[in-house]
C-alpha positions as CSV (number, residue, x, y, z in Angstrom):
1,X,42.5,25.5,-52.4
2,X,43.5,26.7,-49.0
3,X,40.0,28.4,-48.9
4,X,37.9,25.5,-50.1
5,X,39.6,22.9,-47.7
6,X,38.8,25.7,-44.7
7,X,35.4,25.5,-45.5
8,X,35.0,21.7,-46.2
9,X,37.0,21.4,-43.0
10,X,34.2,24.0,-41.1
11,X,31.3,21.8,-43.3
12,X,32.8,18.6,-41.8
13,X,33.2,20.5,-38.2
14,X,29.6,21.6,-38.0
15,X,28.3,18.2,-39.1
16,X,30.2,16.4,-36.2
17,X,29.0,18.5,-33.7
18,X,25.1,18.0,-35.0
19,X,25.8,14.6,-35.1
20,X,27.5,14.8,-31.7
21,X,24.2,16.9,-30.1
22,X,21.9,14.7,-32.3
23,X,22.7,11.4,-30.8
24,X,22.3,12.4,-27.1
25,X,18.4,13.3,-28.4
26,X,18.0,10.0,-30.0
27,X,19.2,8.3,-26.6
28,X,16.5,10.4,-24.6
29,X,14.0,8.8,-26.7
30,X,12.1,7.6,-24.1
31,X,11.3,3.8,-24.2
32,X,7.7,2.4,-24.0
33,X,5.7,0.0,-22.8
34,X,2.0,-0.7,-23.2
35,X,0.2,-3.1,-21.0
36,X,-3.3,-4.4,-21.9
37,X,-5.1,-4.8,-18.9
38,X,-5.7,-3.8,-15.8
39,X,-6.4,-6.7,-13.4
40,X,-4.2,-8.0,-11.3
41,X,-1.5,-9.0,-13.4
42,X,-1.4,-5.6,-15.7
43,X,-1.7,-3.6,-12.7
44,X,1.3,-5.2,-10.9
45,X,2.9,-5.3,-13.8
46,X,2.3,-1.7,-14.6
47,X,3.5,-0.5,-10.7
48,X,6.5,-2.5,-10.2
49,X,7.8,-1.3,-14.3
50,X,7.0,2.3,-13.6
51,X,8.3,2.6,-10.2
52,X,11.7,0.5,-10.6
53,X,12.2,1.8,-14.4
54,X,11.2,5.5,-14.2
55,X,12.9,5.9,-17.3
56,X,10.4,4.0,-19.5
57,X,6.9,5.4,-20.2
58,X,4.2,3.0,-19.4
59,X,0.7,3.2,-20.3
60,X,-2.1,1.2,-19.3
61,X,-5.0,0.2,-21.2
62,X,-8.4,-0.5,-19.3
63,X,-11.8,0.2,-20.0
64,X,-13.1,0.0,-16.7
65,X,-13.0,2.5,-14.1
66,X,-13.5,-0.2,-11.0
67,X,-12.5,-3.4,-10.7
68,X,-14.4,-6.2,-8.2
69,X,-12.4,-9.1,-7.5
70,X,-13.4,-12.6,-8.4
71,X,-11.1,-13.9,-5.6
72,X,-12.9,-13.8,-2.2
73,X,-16.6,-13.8,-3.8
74,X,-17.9,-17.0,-2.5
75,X,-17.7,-16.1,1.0
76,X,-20.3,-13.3,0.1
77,X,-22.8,-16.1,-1.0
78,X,-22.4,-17.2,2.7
79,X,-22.5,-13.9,4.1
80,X,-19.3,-14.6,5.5
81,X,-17.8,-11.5,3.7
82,X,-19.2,-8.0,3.1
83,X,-20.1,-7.3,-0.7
84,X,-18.2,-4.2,-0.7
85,X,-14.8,-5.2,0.3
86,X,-14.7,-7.0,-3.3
87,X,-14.6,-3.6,-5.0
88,X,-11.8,-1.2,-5.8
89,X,-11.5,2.0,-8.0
90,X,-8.4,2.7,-10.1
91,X,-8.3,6.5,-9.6
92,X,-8.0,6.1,-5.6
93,X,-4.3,4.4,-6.3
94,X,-0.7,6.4,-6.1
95,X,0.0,6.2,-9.7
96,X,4.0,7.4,-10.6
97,X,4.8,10.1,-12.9
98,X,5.9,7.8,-16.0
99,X,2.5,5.6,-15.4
100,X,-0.6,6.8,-17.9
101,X,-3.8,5.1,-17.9
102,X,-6.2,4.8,-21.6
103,X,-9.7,4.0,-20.5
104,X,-10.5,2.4,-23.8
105,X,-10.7,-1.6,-25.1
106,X,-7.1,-2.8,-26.9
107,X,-8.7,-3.9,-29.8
108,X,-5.9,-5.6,-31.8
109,X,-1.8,-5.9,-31.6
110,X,-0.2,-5.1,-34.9
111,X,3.4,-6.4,-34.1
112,X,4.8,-5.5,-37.7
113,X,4.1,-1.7,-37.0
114,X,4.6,-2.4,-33.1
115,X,1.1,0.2,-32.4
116,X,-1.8,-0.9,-30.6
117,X,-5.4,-0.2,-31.6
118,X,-7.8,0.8,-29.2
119,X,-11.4,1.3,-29.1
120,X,-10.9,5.2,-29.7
121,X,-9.6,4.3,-33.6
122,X,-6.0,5.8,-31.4
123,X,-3.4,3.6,-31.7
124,X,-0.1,3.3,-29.3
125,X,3.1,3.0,-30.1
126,X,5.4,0.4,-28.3
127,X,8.7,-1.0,-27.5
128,X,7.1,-3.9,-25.7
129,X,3.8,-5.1,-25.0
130,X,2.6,-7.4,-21.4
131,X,-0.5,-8.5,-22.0
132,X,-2.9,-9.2,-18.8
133,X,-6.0,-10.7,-20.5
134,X,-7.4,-12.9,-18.6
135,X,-9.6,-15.7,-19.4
136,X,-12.6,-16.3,-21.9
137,X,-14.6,-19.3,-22.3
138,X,-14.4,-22.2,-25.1
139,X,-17.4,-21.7,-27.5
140,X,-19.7,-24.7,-27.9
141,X,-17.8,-26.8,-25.4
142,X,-21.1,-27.5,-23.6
143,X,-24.3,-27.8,-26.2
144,X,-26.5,-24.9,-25.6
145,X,-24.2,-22.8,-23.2
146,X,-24.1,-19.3,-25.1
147,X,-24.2,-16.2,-23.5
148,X,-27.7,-15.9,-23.0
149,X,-27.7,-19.3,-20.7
150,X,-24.6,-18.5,-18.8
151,X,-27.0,-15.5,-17.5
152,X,-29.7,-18.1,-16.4
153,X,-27.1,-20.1,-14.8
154,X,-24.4,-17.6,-13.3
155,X,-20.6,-18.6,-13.2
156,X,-19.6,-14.9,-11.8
157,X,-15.9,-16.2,-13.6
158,X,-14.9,-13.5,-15.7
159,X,-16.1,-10.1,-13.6
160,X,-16.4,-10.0,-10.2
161,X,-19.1,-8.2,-10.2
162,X,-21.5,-10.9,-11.5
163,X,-21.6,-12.4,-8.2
164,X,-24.5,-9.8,-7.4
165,X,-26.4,-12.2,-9.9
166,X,-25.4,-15.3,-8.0
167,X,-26.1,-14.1,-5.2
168,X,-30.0,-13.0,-5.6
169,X,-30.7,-15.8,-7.7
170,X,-29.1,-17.9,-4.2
171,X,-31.4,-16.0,-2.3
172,X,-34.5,-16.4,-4.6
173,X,-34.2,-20.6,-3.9
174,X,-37.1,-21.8,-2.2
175,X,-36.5,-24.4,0.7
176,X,-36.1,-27.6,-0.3
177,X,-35.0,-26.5,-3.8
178,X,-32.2,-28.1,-5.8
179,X,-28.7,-26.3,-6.6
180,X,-26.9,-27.6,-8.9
181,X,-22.6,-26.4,-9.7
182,X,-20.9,-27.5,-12.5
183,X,-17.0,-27.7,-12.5
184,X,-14.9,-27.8,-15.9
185,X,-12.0,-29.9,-16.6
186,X,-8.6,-28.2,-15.7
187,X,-7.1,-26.0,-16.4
188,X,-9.2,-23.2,-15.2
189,X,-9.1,-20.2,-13.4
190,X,-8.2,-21.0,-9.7
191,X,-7.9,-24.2,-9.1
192,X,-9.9,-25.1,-5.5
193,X,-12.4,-22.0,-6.0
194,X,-15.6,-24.1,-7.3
195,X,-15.9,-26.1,-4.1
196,X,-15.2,-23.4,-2.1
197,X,-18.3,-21.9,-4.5
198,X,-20.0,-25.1,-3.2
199,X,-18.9,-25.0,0.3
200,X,-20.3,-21.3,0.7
201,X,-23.7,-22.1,-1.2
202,X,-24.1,-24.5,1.1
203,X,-23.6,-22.9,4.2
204,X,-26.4,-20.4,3.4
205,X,-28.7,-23.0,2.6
206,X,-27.9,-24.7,5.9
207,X,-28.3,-21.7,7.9
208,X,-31.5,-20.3,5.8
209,X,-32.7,-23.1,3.8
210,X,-31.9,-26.5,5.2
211,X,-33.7,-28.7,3.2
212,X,-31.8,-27.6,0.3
213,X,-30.0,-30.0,-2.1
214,X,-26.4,-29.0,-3.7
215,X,-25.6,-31.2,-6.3
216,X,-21.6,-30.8,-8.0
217,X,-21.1,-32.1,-11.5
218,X,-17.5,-32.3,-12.2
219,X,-16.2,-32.9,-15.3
220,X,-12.9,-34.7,-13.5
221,X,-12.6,-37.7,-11.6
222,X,-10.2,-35.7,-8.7
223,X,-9.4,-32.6,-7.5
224,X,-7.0,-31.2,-5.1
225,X,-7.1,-31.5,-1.2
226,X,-10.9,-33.7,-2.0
227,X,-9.0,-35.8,0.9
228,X,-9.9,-33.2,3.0
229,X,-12.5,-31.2,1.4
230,X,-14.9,-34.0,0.9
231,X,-14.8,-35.0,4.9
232,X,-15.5,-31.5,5.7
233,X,-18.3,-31.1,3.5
234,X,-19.7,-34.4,5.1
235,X,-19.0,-33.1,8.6
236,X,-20.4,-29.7,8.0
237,X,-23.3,-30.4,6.0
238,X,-24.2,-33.7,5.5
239,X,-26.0,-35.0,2.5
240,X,-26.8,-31.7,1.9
241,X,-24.0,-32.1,-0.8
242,X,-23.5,-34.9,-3.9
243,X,-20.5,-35.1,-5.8
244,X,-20.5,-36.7,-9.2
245,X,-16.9,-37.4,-10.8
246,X,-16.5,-37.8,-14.4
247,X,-16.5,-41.4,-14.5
248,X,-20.5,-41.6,-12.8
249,X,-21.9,-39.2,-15.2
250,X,-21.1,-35.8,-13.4
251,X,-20.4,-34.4,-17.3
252,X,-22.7,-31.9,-18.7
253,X,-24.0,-32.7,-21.6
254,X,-26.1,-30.4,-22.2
255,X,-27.9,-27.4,-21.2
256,X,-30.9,-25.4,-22.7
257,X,-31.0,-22.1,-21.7
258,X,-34.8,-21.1,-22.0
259,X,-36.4,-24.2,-20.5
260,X,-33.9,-24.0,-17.4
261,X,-32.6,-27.2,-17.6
262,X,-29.6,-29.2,-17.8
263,X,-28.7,-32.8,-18.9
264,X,-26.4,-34.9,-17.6
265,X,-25.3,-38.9,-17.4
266,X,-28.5,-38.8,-19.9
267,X,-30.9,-37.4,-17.3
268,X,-32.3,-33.6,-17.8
269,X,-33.7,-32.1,-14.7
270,X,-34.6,-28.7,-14.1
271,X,-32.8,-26.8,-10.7
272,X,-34.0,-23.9,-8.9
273,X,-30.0,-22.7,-9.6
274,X,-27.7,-23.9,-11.4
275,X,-24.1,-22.3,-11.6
276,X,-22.4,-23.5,-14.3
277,X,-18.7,-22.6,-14.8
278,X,-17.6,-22.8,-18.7
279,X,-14.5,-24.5,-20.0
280,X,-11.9,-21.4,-20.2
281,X,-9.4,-20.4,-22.4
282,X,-6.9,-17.0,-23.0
283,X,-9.0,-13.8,-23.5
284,X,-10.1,-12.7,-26.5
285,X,-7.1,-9.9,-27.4
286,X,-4.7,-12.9,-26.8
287,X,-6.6,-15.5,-29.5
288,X,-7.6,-12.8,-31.8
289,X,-3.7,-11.2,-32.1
290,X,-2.6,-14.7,-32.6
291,X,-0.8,-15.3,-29.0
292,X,-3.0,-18.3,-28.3
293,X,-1.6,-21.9,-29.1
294,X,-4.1,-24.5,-30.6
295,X,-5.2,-25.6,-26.8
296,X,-6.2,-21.7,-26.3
297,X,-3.5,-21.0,-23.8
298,X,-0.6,-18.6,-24.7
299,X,3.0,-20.1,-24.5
300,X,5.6,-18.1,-23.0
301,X,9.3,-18.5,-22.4
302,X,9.6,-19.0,-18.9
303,X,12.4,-16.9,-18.1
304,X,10.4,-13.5,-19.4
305,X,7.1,-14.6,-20.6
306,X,7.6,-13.2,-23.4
307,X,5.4,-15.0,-26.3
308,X,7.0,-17.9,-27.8
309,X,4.3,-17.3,-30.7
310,X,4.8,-13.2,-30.9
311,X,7.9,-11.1,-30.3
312,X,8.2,-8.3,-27.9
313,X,4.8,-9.4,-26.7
314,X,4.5,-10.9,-23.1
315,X,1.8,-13.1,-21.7
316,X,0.9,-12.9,-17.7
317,X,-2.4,-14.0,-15.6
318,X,-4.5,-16.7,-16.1
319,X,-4.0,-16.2,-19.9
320,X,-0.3,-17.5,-19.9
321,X,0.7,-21.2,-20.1
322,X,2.4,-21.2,-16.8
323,X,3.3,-24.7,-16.5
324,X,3.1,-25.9,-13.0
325,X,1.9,-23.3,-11.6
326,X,-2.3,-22.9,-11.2
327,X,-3.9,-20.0,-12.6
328,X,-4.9,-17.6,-9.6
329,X,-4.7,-14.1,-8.3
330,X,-1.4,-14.6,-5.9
331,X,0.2,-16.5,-9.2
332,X,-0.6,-13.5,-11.7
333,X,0.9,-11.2,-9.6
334,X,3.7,-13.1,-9.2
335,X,4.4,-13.5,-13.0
336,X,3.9,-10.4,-13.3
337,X,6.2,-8.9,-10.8
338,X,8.6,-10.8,-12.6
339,X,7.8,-9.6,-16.1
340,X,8.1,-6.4,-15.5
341,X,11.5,-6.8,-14.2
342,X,12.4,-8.8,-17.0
343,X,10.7,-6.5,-19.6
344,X,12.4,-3.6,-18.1
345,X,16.2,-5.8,-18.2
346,X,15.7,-6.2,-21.8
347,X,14.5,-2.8,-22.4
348,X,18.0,-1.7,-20.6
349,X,20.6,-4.1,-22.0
350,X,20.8,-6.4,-19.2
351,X,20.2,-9.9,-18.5
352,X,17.0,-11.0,-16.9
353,X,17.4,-12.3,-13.6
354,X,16.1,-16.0,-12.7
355,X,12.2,-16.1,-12.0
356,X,11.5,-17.6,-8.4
357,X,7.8,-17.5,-9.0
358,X,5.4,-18.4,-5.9
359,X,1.3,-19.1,-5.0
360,X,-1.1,-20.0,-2.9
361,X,-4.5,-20.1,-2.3
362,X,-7.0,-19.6,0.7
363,X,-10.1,-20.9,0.3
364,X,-13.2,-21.6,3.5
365,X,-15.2,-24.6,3.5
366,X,-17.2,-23.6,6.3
367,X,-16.8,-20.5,8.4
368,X,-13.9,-20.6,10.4
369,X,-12.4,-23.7,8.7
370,X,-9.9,-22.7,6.0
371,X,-7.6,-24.2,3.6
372,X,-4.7,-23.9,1.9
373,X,-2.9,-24.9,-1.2
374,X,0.4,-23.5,-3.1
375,X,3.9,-23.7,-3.8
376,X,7.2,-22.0,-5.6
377,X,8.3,-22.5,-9.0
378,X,11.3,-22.0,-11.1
379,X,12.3,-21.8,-15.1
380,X,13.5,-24.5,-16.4
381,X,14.8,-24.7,-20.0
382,X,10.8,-25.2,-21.4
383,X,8.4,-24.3,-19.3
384,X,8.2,-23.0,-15.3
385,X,8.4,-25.9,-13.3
386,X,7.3,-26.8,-9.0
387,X,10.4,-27.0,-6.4
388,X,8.2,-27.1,-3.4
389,X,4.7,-27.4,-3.1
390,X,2.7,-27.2,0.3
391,X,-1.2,-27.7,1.6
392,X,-3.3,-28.0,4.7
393,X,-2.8,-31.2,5.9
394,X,-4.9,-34.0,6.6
395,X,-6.1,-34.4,10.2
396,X,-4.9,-30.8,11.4
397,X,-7.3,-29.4,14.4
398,X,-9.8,-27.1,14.4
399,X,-7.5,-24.7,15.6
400,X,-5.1,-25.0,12.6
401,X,-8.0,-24.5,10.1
402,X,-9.2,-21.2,12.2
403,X,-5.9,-19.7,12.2
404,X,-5.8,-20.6,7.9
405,X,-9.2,-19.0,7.1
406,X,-8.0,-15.6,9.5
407,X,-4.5,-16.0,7.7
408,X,-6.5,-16.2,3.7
409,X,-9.1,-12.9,5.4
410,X,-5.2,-11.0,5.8
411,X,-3.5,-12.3,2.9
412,X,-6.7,-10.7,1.1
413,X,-6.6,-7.5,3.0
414,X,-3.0,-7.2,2.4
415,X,-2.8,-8.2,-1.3
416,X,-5.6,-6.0,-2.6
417,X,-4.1,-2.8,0.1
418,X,-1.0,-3.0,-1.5
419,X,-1.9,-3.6,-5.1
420,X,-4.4,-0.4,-4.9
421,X,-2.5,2.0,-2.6
């Protein structure tokens, strides 16, 4: 008996000590994280996770090997800004040990088996997906607007590199020709960038082609700082520019593709260009893993942005439903920044810390004459609400505007510097 309670007693012994050397293993597991998307918001995401948690693995998922921002385009129609400085490459940035990059689509989310499947029939394995996916567009939500039309009337709102399009089709417009820009309803990726669109449009035709006509069809009745965009416009160019609200018929009805033309306010008439910026909603991996809400945006908690639709999965960029806050670069980066942090709290055991999310937005209306629009935001039980906003003012000088536009040309070279160092 002695004997056999010796060895159950060694049995017992050696057990505790595998467990014991076991559970240290099991603790190294290392945690990860899988971000779809590499714009702006994955790839802030992505640096401030990896760099401030390099104890999680994160891995990137991104098709593309460059990226060409959307933000900053119109001043190339102008020539106010050189083509290139709109393009970056991924492989030029400092990338941290625990950061990998898949150049591959994310295809689908299966939250029950927590994988995701790419585009290389691979899957990933995650603790916790941040989804970056930006925006699509609203099928059918102008009759005749399908793919093939949005090419013979260029948005240049979902790559940036389709403002090469744009812009020959800008420079193919005879003198005395008719451009016409159509603006959705909100909300929409960056709030005051179609009439900077118009703004820059119409300083090249001013300075090349003044007999030019810019017409703007908006789809709402208002828009932000028109108190002082619509003087400028009127000061700068003249009656170069018309700007049709909702309420006199600046909807588009519809558009047909083929034929080149456009109907609006029941007139059809057929411009020399026409850029005509969809209706937007969440990118396709967001609707088609079910992160979408019936108005195509994804709801988050504000706190983490975490999906209120989706566990463990969190929303960021232009996709999320950010309450107050308007859907731009600054503001993707921003929730982002945030995410991680938050993503990486959770990860740890620890509480997330309180969001103080910020934007703004620098936009030209003519060379030299900037403007500016933003605020900070907060969580609030529901949704992220405004504590402070701020704008260009009415009535500043000339000299005010200047020192805006140089301060939106640093705030670019800054932003993208840092993001891709």
């Amino acid at each position: 008996m002695t004997q056999i309670n010796r060895r159950r007693f060694l049995k017992s012994a050696l057990f505790s000590t595998l467990v014991s050397v076991a559970r240290p293993s099991i603790a190294r597991t290392r945690l990860k994280v899988v971000i779809v998307g590499g714009g702006i918001g994955g790839l802030t995401a992505a640096r401030r996770l990896a760099t401030s948690y390099p104890e999680i693995q994160v891995t990137v998922v991104e098709p593309n090997r460059h990226y060409t921002t959307c933000f900053a385009s119109s001043p190339v129609l102008a020539g106010l800004r050189a083509r290139q400085t709109l393009d970056f490459t991924y492989g030029d940035f400092d990338r941290p040990k625990n950061l990998n990059w898949v150049s591959a689509h994310a295809i689908r989310i299966d939250p029950e088996k927590a994988v995701v499947h790419l585009s290389t029939n691979e899957t990933l394995a995650y603790d916790r997906v941040v989804v970056s996916p930006g925006i699509g567009f609203v099928p059918n939500a102008i009759e005749g607007l399908d793919t093939a039309a949005q090419k013979r009337f260029p948005h240049s709102y979902l790559l940036g590199g389709e403002i090469d399009l744009l812009l020959a089709r800008l420079r193919a417009v005879e003198d005395g020709g008719l451009v016409v820009v159509s603006v959705p309803e909100r909300p929409y990726r960056c709030t005051p960038a179609p009439y900077e669109r118009v703004s820059m449009i119409a300083h090249f035709l001013k300075s090349h082609k003044p007999s030019c006509k810019v017409l703007v069809l908006d789809h709402k009745d208002e828009f932000p700082l028109m108190d002082r965009i619509l003087p400028a416009w009127q000061h700068y160019y003249g009656d170069m520019i018309e700007w049709i609200p909702a309420e006199f018929g600046g909807r588009l009805e519809q558009v047909n593709g083929a034929a080149g033309s456009l109907t609006y306010d029941g007139e059809t008439l057929t411009p020399d260009l026409a850029s005509i910026i969809p209706p937007q909603q969440a990118g396709a991996i967001a609707l088609s893993s079910g992160l979408a809400g019936d108005d195509g945006w994804c709801p988050v908690d504000p706190l983490t942005l975490e999906s209120r639709l989706i566990p463990n999965l969190h929303v960021i960029g232009d996709a999320a439903d950010a309450g107050d806050m308007s859907k731009s670069a600054h503001a993707a980066a921003s929730l982002a920044d945030h995410c991680a942090l938050a993503v990486g709290q959770m990860l740890t055991d620890r509480r997330p810390t309180e969001p103080d999310y910020q934007n703004v937005c620098y936009f030209l209306v003519a060379e030299g004459h900037g403007l500016k629009v933003g605020g900070t935001y907060r969580a609030s039980a529901d949704r992220i609400v405004g504590t402070r906003g701020f704008s260009s003012g009415v009535g500043e000088s000339d000299a005010e505007r200047r020192a805006t536009a140089v301060a939106g040309a640093n705030w670019f070279t800054q932003f993208t510097s840092q993001l891709f160092r």
